[in-house]
C-alpha positions as CSV (number, residue, x, y, z in Angstrom):
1,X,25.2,-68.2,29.0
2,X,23.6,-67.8,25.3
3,X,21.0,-65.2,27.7
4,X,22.8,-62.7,28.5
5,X,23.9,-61.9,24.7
6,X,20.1,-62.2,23.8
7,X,18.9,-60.0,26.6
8,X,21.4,-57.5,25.7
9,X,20.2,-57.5,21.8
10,X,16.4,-57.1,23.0
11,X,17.3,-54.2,25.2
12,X,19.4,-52.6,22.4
13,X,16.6,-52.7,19.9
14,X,14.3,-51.1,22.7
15,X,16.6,-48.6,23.0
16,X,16.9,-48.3,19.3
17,X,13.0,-48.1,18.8
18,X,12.6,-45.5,21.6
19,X,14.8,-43.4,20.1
20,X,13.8,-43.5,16.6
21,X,10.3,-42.3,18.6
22,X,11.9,-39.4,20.3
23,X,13.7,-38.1,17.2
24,X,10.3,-38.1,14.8
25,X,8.3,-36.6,17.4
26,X,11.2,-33.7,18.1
27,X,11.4,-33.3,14.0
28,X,7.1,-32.9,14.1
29,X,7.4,-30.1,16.6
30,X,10.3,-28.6,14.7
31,X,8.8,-28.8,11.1
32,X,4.7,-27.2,12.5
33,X,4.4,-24.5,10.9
34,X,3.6,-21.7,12.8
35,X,2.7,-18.9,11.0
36,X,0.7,-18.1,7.7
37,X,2.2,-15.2,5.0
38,X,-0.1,-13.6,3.3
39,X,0.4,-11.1,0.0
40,X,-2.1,-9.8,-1.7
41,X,-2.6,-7.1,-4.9
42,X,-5.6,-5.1,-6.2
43,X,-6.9,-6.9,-9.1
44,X,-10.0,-4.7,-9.8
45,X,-8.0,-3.6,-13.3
46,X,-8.2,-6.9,-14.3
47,X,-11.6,-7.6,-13.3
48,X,-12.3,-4.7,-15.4
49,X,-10.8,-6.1,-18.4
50,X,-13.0,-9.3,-18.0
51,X,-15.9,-8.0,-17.2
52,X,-17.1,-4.9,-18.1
53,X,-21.1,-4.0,-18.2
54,X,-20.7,-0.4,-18.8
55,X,-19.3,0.7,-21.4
56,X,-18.2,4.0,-19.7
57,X,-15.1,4.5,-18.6
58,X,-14.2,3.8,-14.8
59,X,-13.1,5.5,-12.2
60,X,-9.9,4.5,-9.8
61,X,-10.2,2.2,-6.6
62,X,-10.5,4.4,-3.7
63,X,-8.4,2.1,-1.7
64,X,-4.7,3.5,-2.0
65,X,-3.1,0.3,-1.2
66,X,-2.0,-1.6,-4.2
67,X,0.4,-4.3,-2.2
68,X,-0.8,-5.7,1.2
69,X,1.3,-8.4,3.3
70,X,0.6,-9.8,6.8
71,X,2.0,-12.5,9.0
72,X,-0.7,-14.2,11.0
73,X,0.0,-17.2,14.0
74,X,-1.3,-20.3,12.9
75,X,-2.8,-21.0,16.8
76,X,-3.8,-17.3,17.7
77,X,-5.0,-15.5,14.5
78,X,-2.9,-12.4,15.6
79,X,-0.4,-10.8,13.4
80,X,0.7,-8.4,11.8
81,X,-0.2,-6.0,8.4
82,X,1.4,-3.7,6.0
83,X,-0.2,-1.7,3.0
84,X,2.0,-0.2,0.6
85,X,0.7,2.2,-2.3
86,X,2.3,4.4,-5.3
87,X,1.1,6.8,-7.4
88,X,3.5,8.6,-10.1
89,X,1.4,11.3,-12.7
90,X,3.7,13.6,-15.5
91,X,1.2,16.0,-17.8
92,X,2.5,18.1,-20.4
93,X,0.7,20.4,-22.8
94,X,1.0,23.1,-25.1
95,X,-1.1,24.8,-27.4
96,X,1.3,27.2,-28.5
97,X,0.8,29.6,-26.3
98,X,1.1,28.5,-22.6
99,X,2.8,25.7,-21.9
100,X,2.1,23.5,-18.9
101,X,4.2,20.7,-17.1
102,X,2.6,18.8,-14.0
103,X,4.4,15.9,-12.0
104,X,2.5,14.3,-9.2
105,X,4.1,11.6,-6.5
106,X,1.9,10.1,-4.1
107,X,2.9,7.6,-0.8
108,X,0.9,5.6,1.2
109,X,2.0,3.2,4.1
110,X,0.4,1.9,6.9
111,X,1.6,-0.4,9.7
112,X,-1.0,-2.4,11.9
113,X,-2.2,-5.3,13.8
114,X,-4.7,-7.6,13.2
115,X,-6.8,-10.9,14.5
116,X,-8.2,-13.7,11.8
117,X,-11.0,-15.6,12.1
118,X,-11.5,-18.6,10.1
119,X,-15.4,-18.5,9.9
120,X,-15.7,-22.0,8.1
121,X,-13.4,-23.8,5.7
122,X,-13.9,-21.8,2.9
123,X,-14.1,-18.3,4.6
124,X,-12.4,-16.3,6.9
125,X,-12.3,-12.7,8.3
126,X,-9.8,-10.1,10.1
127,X,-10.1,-7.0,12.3
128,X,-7.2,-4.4,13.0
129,X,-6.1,-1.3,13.7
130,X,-3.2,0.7,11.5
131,X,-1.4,3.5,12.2
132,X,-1.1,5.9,8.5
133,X,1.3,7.9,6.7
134,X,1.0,9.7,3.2
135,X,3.3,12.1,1.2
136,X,1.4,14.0,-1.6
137,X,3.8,16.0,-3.5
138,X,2.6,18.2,-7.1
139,X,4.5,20.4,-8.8
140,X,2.9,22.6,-11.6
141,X,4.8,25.0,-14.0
142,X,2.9,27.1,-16.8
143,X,4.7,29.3,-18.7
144,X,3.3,31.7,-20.8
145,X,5.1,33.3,-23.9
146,X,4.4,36.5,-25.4
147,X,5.9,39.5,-25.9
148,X,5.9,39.2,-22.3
149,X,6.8,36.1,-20.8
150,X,5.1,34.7,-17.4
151,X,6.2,31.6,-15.6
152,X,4.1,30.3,-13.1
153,X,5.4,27.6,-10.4
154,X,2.9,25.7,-8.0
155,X,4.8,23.5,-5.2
156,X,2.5,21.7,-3.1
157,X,4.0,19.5,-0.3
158,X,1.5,17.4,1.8
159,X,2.3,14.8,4.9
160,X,0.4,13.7,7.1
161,X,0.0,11.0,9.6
162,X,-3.6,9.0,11.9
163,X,-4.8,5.8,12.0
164,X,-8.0,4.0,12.3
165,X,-9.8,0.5,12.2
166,X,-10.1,-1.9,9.4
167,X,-11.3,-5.0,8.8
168,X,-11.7,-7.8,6.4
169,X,-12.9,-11.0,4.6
170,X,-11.3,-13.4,2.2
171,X,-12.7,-16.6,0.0
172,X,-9.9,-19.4,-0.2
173,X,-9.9,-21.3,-3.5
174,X,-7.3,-23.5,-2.7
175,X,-5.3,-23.9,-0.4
176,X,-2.8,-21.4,-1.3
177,X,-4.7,-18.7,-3.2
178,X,-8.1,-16.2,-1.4
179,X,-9.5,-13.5,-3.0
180,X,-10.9,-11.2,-0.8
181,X,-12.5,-7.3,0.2
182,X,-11.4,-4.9,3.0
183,X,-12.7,-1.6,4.4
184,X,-11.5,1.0,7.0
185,X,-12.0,4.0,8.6
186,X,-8.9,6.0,8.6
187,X,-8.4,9.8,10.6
188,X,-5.4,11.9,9.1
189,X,-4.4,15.3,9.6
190,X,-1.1,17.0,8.7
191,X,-0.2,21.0,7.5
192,X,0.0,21.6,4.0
193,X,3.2,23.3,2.8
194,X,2.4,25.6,-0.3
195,X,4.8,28.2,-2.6
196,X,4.0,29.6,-5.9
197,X,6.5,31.5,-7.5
198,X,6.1,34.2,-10.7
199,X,8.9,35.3,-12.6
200,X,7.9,37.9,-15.2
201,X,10.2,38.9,-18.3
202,X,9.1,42.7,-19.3
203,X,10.6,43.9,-22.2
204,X,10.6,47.8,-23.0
205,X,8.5,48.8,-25.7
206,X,11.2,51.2,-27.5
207,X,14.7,50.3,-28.5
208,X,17.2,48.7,-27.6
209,X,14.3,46.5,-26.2
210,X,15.6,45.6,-22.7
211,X,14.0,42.8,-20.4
212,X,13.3,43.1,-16.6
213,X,13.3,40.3,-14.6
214,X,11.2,40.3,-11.2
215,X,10.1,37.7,-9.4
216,X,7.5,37.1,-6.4
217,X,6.5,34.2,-4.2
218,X,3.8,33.3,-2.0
219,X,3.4,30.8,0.7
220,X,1.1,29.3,2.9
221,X,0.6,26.6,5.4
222,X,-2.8,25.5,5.6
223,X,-3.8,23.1,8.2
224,X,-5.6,19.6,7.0
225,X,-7.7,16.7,8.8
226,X,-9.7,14.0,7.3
227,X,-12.2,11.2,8.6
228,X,-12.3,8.7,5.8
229,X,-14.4,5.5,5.2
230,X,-13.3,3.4,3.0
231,X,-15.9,1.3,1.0
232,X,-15.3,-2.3,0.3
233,X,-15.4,-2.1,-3.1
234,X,-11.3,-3.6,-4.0
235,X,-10.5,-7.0,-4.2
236,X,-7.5,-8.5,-3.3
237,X,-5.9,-11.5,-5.2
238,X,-3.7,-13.1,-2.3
239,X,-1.0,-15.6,-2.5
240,X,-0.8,-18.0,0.7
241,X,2.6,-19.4,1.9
């Protein structure tokens, strides 16, 4: 009779064991990761800072995108890829005579998808295609005081919209931090939206010295395209996670 209770314990632990199988394997499957992040900044600034073999100044990084993030499958390479860029410019001068204010705002986005390659285990590589928008705005106002007085205002309004191929390659250092290049070739086109506006102040030359006021604007709407390749000459500091 002592059998049937030992039977039973040897099938419960079975049972017991099997289970315990099932439930690591189901948390494995749960817990693979399944995609990569990727975001990455232009560090060519920096670069600059540390190393510098000419001692004349340099010019900006043609590459517009300051922030770049994609999403890649682990299995596949396929993801996804956006570029996001900034510019923000305020001049003002005077030398006493005319006075001049310029502000200058500048977008960039693009949107896109791309494949990786992992070429060995320290390099890998991308190809994509992104689709491109850009907002250029400037805004200009000189003013010139005399015994007459002339203000002069240039609005300049400029979106426009394409796409094109890029592609990529990145070093990894460790396992969570690449440094890497990119280039494209990027088509845009979009119609420029111009005004300039002059108000004159013209005072009479005899008493009691009274001012007229006229003003006058212009505007124009040229049309604009652009092919653009874009050089690999910015690196990217990217963070893996």
């Amino acid at each position: 009779m002592k059998i049937v209770p030992v039977c039973c314990a040897i099938l419960f632990g079975c049972l017991q064991h099997s289970y315990a199988q099932e439930t690591a394997s189901t948390v494995d499957v749960k817990n693979e990761k399944k995609y990569n992040h990727y975001l990455g900044v232009q560090v060519n600034g920096l670069i600059r800072q540390v190393i510098n073999f000419n001692n004349n100044a340099s010019t900006d990084a043609v590459n517009p995108y300051l922030l770049v993030y994609s999403m890649n499958s682990v299995k596949s390479g396929w993801g996804v890829r956006v570029g996001l860029g900034y510019k923000y410019l305020s001049a003002t001068s005077n030398d006493g005579v005319t006075k001049k204010e310029s502000n200058n705002n500048s977008i960039q986005a693009r949107l896109g998808i791309e494949k990786r390659f992992q070429l060995t285990d320290k390099w890998s590589a991308g190809v994509g295609l992104d689709g491109v928008i850009n907002s250029d705005y400037n805004n200009t106002t000189a003013t010139i005081h005399s015994f007459d007085t002339t203000i002069t205002t240039t609005i300049s309004k400029l979106p426009s919209m394409g796409g094109g191929a890029m592609g990529w390659l990145r070093y990894r250092i460790n396992e969570h931090i690449l440094v890497g290049t990119e280039t494209s070739f990027y088509y845009l086109s979009g119609t420029e939206d111009n005004l300039i506006r002059v108000t004159q102040r013209v005072r009479e030359n005899v008493p009691p010295f009274e001012s007229t006021i006229t003003t006058t604007e212009t505007k124009s709407k040229p049309k604009f395209s652009e092919g653009k390749f874009t050089l690999p000459v910015v690196f990217y500091l990217t963070i893996r996670f």
